[in-house]
C-alpha positions as CSV (number, residue, x, y, z in Angstrom):
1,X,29.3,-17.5,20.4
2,X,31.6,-15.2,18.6
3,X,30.6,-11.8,17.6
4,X,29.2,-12.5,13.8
5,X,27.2,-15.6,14.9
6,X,25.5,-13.0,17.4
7,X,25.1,-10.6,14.8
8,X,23.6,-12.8,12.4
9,X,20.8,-14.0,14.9
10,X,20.4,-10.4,16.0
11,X,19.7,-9.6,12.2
12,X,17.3,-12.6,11.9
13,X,15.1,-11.4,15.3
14,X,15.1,-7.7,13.4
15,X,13.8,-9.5,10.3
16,X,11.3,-11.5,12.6
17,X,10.2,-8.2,14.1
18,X,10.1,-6.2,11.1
19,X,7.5,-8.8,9.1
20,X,5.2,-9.0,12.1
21,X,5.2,-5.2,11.7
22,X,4.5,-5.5,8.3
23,X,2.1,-7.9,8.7
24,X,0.0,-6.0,11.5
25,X,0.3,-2.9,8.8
26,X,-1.0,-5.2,6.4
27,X,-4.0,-5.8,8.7
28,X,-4.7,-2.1,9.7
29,X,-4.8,-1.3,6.2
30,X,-7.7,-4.2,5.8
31,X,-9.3,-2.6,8.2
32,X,-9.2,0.8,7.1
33,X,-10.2,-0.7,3.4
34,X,-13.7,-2.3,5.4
35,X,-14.0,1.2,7.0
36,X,-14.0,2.4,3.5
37,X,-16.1,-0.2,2.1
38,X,-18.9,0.7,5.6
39,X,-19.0,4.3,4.6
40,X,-18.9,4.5,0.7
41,X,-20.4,1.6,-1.3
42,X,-24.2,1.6,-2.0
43,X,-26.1,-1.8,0.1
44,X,-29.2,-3.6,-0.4
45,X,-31.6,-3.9,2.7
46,X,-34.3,-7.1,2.8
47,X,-37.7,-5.8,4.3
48,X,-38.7,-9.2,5.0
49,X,-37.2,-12.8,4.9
50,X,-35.9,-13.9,1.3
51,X,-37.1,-10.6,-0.3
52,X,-36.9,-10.7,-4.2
53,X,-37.0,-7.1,-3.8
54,X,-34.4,-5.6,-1.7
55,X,-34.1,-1.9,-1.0
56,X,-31.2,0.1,-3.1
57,X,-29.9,2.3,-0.1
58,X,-27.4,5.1,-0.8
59,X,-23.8,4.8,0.8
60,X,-23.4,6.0,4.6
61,X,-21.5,8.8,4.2
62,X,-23.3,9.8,0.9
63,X,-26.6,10.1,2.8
64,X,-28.6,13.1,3.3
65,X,-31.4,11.1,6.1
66,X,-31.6,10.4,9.6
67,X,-29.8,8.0,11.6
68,X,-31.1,4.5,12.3
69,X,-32.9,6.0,15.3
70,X,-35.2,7.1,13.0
71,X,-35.5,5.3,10.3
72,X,-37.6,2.4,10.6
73,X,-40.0,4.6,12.4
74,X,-40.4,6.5,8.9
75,X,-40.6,2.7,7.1
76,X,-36.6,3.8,6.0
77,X,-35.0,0.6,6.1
78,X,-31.8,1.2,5.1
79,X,-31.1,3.7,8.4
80,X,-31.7,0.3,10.4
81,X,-29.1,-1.9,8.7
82,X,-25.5,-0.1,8.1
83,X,-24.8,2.9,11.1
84,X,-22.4,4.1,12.6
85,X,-21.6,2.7,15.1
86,X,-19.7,-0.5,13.4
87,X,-17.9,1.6,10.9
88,X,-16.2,3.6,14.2
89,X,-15.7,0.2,15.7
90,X,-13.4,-1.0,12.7
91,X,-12.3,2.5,12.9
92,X,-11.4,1.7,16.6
93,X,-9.4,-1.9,15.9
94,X,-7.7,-1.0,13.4
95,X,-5.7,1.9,16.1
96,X,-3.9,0.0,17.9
97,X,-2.6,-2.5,15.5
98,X,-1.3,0.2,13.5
99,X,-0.1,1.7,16.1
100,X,1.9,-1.3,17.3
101,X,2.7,-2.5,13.3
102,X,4.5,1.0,13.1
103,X,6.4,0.1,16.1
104,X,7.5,-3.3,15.3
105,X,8.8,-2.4,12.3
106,X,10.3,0.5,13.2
107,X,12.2,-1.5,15.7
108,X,13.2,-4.2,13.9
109,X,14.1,-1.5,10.8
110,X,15.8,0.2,13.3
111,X,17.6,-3.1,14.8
112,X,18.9,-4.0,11.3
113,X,20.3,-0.8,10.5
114,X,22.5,-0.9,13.8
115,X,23.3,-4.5,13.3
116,X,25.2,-3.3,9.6
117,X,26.4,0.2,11.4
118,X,28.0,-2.4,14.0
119,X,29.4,-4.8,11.6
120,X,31.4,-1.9,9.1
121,X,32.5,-0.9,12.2
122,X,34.2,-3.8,13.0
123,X,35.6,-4.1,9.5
124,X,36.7,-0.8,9.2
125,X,38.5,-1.4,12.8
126,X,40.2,-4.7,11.2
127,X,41.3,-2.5,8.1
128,X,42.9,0.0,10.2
129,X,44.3,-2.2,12.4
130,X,46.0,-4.5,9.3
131,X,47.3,-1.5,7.7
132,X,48.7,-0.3,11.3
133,X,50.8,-3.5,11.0
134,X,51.7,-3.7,7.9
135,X,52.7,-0.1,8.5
136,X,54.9,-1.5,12.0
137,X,56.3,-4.3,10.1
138,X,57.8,-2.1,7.4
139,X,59.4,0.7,9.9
């Protein structure tokens, strides 16, 4: 395999890299936009079964009450439905693939930039040595 060949297919396995990076970016951010969407948009809560008239509760982060520990005890149905602890959870997931979509595509970004550093190198090193030649040939 000569050198470009092995340089092209190193370019293509930084492309590779660099869209799964992007793509698990892509999927943090969803999460984060759910997270959002847990904590800031207003919710309707059934009391019963088919309820024509659902409660209006006031977004998570917005509210003033108790927690859901409390809130059915006090006939607050809203505590009960939308807590905490599922908002921290996509919180929690959405970590690690951040974490590793930062690192794929810095990698592959990384991996490309080498690649071209690599490849003017070698051009510039054919330059020199045509013009070294060229120079011998003349003398």
């Amino acid at each position: 395999m000569r050198s470009s060949e092995y340089d092209l297919d190193s370019r293509d396995r930084a492309d590779r890299t660099r869209a799964w990076g992007i793509g698990l970016l892509v999927v943090a951010g969803l999460l984060w936009s759910w997270f959002t969407l847990l904590l800031l948009t207003p919710y309707e809560v059934d009391r019963k079964p088919d309820d024509r008239y659902p409660v209006e509760c006031e977004p998570r982060l917005m509210t003033e009450r108790g927690t859901a520990n409390e809130g059915l005890i006090h006939g607050d149905y809203c505590q009960n439905e939308r807590d905490w602890p599922e908002a921290v959870v996509v919180l929690g997931l959405s970590v690690p693939v951040s974490v590793a979509g930062a690192v794929l595509f810095t990698s592959g970004s990384v991996s490309r930039r080498m690649s071209a550093h690599a490849e003017a190198m070698r051009e510039l090193d054919r330059i020199a040595d045509e013009r070294e030649a060229r120079t011998a040939r003349a003398r």
